[in-house]
N, C-alpha and C positions, 0 to 999 in steps of 0.2 A: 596654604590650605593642604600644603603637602604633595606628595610624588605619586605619581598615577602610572600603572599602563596603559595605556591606549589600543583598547581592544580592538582586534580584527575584528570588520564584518564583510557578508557575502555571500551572496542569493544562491542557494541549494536546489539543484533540480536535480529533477528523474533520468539518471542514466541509461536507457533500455537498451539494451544488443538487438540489433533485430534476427540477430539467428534466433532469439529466446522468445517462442511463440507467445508464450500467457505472462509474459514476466509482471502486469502491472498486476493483473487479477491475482497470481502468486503471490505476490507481497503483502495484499490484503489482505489474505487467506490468512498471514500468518498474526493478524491482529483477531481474526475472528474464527472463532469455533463453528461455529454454524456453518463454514460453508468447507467442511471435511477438509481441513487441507492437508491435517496430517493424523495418522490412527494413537491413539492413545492410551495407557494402563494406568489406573490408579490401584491405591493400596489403601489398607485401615489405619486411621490415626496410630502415631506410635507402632505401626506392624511393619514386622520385616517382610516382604514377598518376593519369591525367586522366581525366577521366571525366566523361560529358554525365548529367543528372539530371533530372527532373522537377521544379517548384515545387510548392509545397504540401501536396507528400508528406513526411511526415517520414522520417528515413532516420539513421542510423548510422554514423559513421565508425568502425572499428576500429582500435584504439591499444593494448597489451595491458602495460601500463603503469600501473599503480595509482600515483594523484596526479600523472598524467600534465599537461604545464603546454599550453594550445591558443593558437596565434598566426592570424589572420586578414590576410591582405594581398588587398584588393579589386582586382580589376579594374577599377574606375573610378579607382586611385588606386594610389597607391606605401605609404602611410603603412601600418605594422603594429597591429594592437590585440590588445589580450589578447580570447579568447575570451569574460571572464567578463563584461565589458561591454557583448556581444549580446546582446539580453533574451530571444530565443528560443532559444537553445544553454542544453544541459544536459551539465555534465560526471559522466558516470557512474562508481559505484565503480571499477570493472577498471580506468578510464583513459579509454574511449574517450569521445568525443563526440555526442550528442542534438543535433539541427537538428531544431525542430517548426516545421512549416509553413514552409520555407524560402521566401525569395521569388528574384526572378531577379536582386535587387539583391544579391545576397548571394553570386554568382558570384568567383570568386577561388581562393587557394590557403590551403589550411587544414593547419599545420604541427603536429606534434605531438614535443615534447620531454620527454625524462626529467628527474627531479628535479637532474639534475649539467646543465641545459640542453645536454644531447646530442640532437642533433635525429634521431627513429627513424624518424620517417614523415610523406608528407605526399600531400596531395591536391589535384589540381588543379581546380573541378567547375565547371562552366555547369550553372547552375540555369535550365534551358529553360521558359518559362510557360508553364503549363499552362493557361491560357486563350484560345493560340492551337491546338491540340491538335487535329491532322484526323485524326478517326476515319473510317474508311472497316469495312465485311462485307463478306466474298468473294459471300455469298448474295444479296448485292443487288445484285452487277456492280459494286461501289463500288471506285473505283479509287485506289490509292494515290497520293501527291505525284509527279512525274514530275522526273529529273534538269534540272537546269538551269546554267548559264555567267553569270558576272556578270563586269565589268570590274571589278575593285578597286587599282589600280595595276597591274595586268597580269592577262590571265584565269586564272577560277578555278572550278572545279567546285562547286554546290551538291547534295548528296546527302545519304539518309537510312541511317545504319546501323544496321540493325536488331539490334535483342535474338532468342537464342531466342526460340521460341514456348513461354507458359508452358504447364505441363499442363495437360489439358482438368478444368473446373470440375464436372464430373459421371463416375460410372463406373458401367459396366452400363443407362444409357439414354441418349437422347442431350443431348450437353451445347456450349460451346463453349471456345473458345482464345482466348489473345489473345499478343499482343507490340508493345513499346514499340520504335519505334523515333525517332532522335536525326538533328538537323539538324548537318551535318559539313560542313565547306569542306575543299577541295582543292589545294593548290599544284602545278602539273607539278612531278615530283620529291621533291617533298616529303611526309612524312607528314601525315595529315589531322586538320583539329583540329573540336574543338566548335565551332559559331559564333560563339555567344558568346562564347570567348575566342580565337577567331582575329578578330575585331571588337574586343575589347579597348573603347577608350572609345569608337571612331565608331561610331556610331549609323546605323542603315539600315535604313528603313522598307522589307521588301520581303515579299510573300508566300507567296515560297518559304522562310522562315528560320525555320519553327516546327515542332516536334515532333511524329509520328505515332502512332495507337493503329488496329490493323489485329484483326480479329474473322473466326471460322471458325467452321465445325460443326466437330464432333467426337464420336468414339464410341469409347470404349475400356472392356476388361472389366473387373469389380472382380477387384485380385489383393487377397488377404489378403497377402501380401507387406508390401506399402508401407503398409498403414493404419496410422496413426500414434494412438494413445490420449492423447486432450485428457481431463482430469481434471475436467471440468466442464460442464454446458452450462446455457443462462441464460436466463430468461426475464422479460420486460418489460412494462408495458405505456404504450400512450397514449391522447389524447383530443384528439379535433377543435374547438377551440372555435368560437365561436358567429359570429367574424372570420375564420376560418382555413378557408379550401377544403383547405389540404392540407400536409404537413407531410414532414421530412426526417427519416429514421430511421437511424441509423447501425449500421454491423458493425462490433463490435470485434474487434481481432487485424487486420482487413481492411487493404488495402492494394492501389494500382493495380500494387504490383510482382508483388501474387500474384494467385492465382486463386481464385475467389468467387465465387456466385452468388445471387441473391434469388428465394425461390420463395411461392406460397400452399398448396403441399402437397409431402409429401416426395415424390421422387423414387423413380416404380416404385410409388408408391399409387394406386388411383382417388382416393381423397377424402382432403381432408384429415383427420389424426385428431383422435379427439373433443375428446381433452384439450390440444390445442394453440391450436386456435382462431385461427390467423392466420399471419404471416408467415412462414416461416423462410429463414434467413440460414446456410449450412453450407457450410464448407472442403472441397473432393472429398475421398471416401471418408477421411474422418477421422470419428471420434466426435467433435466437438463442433458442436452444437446451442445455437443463438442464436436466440431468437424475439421476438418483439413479439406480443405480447395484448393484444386489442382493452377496450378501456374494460369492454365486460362481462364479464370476467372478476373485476371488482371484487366480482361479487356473490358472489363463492367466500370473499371478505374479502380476497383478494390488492390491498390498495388501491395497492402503488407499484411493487414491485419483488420477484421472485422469482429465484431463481437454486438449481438443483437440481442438488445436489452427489453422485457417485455415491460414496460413500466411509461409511464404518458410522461414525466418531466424528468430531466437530469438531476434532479434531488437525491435518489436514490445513490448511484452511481458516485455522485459528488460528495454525499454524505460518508460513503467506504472510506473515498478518497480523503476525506478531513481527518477521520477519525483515525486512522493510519498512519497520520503525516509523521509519527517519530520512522517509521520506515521507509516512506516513500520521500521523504526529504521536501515537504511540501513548504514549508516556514522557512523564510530567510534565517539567517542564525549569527549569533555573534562568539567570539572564543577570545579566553585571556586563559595568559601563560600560569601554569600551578604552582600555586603559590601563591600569588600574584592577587592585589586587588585594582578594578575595573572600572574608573567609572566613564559613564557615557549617559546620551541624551538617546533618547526614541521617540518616534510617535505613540499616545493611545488609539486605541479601536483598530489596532494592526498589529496582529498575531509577529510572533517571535517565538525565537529558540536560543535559551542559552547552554553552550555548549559548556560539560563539567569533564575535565581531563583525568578523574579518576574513574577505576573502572567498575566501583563498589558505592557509586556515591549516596550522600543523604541528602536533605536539601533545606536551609534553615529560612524564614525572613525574618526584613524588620519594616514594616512599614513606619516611616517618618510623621506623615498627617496625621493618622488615625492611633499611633503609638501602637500597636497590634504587632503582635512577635511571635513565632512559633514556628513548629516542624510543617512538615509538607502533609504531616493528613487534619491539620490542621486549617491548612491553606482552603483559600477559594478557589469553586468552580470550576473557575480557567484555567487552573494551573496543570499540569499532569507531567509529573516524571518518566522519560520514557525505559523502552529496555536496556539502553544502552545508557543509562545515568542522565542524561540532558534534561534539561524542563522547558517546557512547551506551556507557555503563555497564551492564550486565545483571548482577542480584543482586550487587553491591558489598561486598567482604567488610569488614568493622572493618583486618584486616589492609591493606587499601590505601587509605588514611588517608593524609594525604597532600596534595602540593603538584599542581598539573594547571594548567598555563600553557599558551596558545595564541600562536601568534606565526609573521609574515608575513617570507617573502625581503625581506631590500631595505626594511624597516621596523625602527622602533627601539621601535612599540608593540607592548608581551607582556601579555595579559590574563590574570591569575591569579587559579584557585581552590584555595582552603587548607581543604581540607572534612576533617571528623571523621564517619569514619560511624561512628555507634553500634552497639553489637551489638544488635539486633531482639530476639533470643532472651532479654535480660534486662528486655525493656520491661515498665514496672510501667501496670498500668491497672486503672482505677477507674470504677466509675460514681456516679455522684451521687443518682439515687435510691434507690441501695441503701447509702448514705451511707455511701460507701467515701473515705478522705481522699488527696491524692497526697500528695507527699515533702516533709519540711520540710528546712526549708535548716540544712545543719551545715557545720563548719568542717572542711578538711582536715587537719588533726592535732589536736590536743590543744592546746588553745592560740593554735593559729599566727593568721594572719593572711588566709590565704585561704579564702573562702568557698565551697560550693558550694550553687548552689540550680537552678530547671529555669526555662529561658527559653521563655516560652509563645508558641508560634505561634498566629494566630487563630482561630479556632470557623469551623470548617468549614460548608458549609449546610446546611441539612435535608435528610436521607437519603431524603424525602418528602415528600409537599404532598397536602391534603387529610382528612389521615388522620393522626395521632400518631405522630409518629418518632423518629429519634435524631439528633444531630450530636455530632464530635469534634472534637476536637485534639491537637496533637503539643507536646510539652515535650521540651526537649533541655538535659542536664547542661551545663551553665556553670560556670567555676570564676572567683571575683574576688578579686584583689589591691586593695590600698587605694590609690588612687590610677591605677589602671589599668584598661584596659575590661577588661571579662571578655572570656573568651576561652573554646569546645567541651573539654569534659574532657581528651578526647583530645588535639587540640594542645595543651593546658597541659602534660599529662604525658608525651609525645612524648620529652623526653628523661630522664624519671625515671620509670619509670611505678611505678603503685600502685595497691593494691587498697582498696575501702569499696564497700562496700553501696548505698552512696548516689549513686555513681556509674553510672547507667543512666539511660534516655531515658524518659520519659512517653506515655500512653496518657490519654486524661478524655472520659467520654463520659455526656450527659444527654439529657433525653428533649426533644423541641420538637415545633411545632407550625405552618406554615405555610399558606396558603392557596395555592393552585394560582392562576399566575399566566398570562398568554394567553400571555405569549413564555416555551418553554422557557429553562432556562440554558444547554444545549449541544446543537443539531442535529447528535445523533449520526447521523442518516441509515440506520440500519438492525436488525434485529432478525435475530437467531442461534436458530433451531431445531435443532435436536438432539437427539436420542436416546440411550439408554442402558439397558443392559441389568444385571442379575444374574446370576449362576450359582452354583452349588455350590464353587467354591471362593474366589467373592469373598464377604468379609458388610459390605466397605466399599465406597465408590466416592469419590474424588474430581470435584469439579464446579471449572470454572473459568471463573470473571466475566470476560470481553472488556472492554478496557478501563479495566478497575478498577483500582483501587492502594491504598495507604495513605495516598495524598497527594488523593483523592477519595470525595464521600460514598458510601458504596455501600449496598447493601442487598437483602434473598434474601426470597424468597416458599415456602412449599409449599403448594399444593392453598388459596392465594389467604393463609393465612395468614400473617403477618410472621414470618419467624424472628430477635429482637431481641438484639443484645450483653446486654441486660440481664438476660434469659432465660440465654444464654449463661456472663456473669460468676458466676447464682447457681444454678448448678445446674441448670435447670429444661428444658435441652434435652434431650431422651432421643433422636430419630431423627436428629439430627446435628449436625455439631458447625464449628461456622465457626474459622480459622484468622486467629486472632490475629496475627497477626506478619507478615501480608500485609494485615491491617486489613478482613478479609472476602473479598477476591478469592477466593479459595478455601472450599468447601463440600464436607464431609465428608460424605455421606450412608452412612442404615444399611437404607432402607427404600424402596420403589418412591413416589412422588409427583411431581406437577408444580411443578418449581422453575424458580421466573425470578429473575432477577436485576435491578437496577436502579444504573446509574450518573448521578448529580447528577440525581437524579428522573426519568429517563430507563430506558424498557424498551429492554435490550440483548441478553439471550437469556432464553430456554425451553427446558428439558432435562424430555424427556417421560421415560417409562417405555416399552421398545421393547419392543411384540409379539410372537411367539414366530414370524411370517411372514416369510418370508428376505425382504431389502432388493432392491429388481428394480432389476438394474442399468441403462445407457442402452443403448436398441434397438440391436443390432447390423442390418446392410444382411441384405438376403436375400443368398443367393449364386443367382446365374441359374442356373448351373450343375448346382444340386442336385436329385434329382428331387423330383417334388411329394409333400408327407404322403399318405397315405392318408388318405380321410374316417374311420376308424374312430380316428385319431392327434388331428382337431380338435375334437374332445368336450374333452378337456382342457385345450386351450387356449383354448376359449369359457369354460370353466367360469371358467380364469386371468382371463380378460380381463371377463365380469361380476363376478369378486372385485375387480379392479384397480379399475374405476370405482368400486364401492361404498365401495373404502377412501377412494379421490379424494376421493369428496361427502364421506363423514365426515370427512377431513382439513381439508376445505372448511370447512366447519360447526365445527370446533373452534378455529381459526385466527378463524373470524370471531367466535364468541363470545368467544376470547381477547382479540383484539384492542378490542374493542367493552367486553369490563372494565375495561380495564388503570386501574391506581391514578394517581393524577397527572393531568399533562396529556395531552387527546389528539392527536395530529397524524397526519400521515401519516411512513409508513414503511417504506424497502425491508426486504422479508425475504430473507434467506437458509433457508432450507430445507434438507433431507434426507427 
């Protein structure tokens, strides 16, 4: 049947530093526009725009071009490079282009081409250093850069042109302004250019050639108009150590292009509030709230990372997180060498990522069953190429079985995967202490000559440490001829198909027993609280593992108890029932209890039972304008605001003893919350 590679596979999780306070909501950000993560310029079809920029701001070029191809031609230099060879450009889904941290060496013109090398748009930018940067405050008589005349082969005006002024950083008390303004040269006659690319390669050390940041008071009132609803606000903390006078806290979303301000109490309080306890970091009259909490806030159990989501179910949250996943590394994933063709077995209805080793790739298929061939915008639904070339499979049906090659312009290597997804829905599983046997190997007809039997992937790890667990494994139908490698059922029978019993994937799962080791297996970086409710017309609930898959160990908790496949396979579950065919990701519940869940020994979330107390959403602004309550009105909002604290500390207190349980190893851990 011919010579195979035998593709790597292996479960990708989320790396997070915990010095890196927002790193998981950053990562998002960079799938999604909507939630500012970075500022960005577009240009006219086909038009050239120049434009002076700051260094080490990151910024955006818009290109509206999905697999848009980026060229770089330097200022310092003639010669073209492909974008993907700058280590700090990121080419984004839609097309456009990511510059993190640019620097001033990195000036030039940045061309951006359709996939037919039709060139749509391009940009011309001086990346101005931001480390010669004269901020001047109108409050302090601080006086801006003053025009100036240089000889350069004939005179020439040195001036700055300024940006808008952005909105003022506060509304309804007083706040300030700012605007960037850009070092321009003048020719008589001539339109004016950036310096640094009216300078091009020579080089001139002079003091008038660096970029402005100019500062005002400002007062304006809050309109409900303009307030813009951020779907989140976050909270942090730090710690001084015992070397450190003093330390740098970042805004996320923030940026020198917008407007931002750092306070120790809200805006319009006398004091700060209780439950905040330190910095905040907030976007004018927008709901979203960014804080830093001070090291003792630990003692509420918040040990790394909190982020308070105002939304009633983890859908939202979860939903970033899916959509994401070519960044956050959320899909198990498989790799074969380039070149190289691939085949393997998988389950359907269990997401995958096939990794393509080129770094420009396209994506072809061929479905087998359905005879269906074509490019990737072609492709179905589930499919999506990510930024980085890979393709990202979501629930993979048996029906798209099948050839999936990767392959570069202007290159003659095509790296092929030949994968069979199995149907889930016939997976046979067994457990071993209930001396359940798996499938013995029979012969495809009566007689014949090909075999089939289940090719065993390795025993997975222990679904826990410390405490009695389970581990599995996957088996996948193989069919062999004599004399030939075996080959996935499915591409065996690809062009005859046929029905047996005996043809479905494996399930084998035993009990084990390891010791809790100091290094976790995977720094997941974070824990998922959650809430959920009952009513009258539900008597089930589904719960779903962050994370999890059927290609990692997983494993469910209630009210601290283990809920065990082996419980599961014999009967013995009665308040719920774990979902087989996603390998536990999912939990059926019948009855109110505290379930957590756990990936590769690792606690990932906690889904409480929610209170019958409406969820308080995030503080809206006073309006100035309103008149004041009556005292007979703030009885019941004292009464609110002592209920509110007393939930806090018990929240407090329940978080910490959760945490201060948890099975396994302990570390530290961002939470997310509700």
């Amino acid at each position: 049947m011919g010579n195979f590679t035998k593709p790597s596979m292996a479960p990708r999780v989320i790396l997070l530093s915990q010095s890196v306070m927002l790193a998981t909501l950053w990562l998002i950000s960079l799938s999604f526009s909507i939630l500012w993560a970075h500022s960005s310029i577009s240009c006219s079809y086909k038009s050239l725009c120049r434009r002076a920029l700051l260094s080490g701001n990151n910024i955006v070029l818009r290109c509206d071009h999905p697999g848009a191809l980026w060229y770089f031609t330097s200022i310092l230099g003639k010669a073209v490079f492909l974008i993907s060879s700058i280590h700090n450009t990121k080419n984004l889904p839609g097309g456009s282009l990511l510059l993190v941290n640019p620097q001033p060496s990195q000036s030039g013109l940045y061309s951006c081409q359709d996939n037919h090398n039709t060139l749509t748009v391009e940009y011309e930018i001086d990346f101005q250093d931001v480390t010669t940067l004269h901020i001047t405050h109108k409050t302090l008589d601080q006086q801006p850069l003053q025009n100036e005349t240089l000889m350069l082969g004939g005179e020439v005006l040195i001036f700055t042109q300024w940006e808008p002024w952005q909105d003022c950083n506060l509304c309804g008390v007083p706040g300030e302004r700012k605007r960037l303004g850009y070092c321009y040269i003048e020719e008589p006659g001539e339109k004016p250019m950036p310096c640094g690319l009216y300078m091009g390669e020579e080089k001139l050390a002079h003091s008038r050639l660096r970029p402005e940041l100019q500062v005002e008071a400002c007062l304006v009132p809050y309109n409900p108009a303009k307030e813009t609803d951020q779907p989140y606000f976050i909270f942090d903390i730090y710690q001084l150590g015992k070397l450190t006078d003093s330390m740098w806290l970042t805004c996320p979303l923030a940026s020198i292009y917008r407007l931002g301000f750092p306070s120790y109490r809200k805006p319009g309080s006398s004091s700060s509030p209780p439950a905040f306890m330190g910095s905040v970091c907030r976007r004018a009259c927008q709901d979203v709230h960014l804080a830093r909490v001070p090291d003792a806030a630990s003692q509420l159990g918040l040990d790394q990372f909190t982020a308070t989501v105002p939304v009633t179910m983890l859908s939202t949250l979860w939903l970033l997180l899916s959509l994401s996943v070519p960044i956050l590394g959320l899909y198990p994933f498989v790799s074969c060498p380039e070149g190289h063709k691939c085949q393997l077995a998988l389950l359907s209805n269990n997401d995958i990522l096939l990794e393509c080793p080129l770094s420009r790739a396209h994506w072809n298929y061929s479905f087998f069953i359905s005879k269906k061939n074509g490019a990737i915008n072609s492709m179905a639904s589930n499919m999506e190429i990510t930024s980085g070339g890979d393709l990202a499979i979501s629930n993979p049906l048996p029906s798209q079985t099948g050839l999936y090659h990767c392959w570069e312009e202007n290159s003659s290597h095509v790296t092929q995967f030949e994968i069979d997804f199995q149907d889930v829905r016939s997976l046979h599983i067994t457990h071993n202490s209930l001396e359940e046997k798996p499938l013995q190997n029979e012969s495809l007809h009566v007689g014949s000559a090909q075999l089939i039997f289940t090719r065993w992937e390795p025993w997975q790890d222990c679904n826990r440490c410390g405490v009695p667990g389970e581990r599995k494994r996957l088996g996948y139908c193989y069919i062999e001829e004599l004399l030939d490698d075996p080959m996935p059922c499915g591409l065996y029978l690809a062009e005859s198909p046929s029905w047996s019993s005996r043809l479905r994937p494996e399930l084998q799962v035993e009990a084990c027993f390891v010791e809790c080791s100091d290094e976790p297996f995977a720094q997941l970086g974070y824990v998922i609280f959650d809430s959920f409710q009952f009513n009258e017309e539900l008597e089930s609930l589904s719960l779903l593992c962050p994370l999890a898959s059927i290609y990692r160990p997983i494993s469910w908790e209630a009210n601290k108890i283990p809920l065990t496949w082996q419980n599961e396979l014999s009967g013995k579950s009665y308040n719920s029932t774990l979902n087989l065919a996603t390998g536990g990701q999912q939990l059926q519940i019948f009855q109110p209890a505290i379930y957590r869940c756990f990936v590769e020994q690792e606690l990932v979330a906690q889904f409480n039972p929610m209170a019958t107390l409406e969820l308080l959403a995030p503080p809206k602004r006073e309006n100035k304008t309103q008149a004041l309550p009556r005292k007979a009105d703030l009885v019941p909002l004292k009464l609110k605001l002592v209920l509110l604290m007393g939930i806090a500390l018990a929240l407090g207190l329940l978080l910490f003893n959760t945490l201060c349980s948890a099975p396994g190893k302990s570390r530290k851990q961002m939470l997310l919350a509700k």
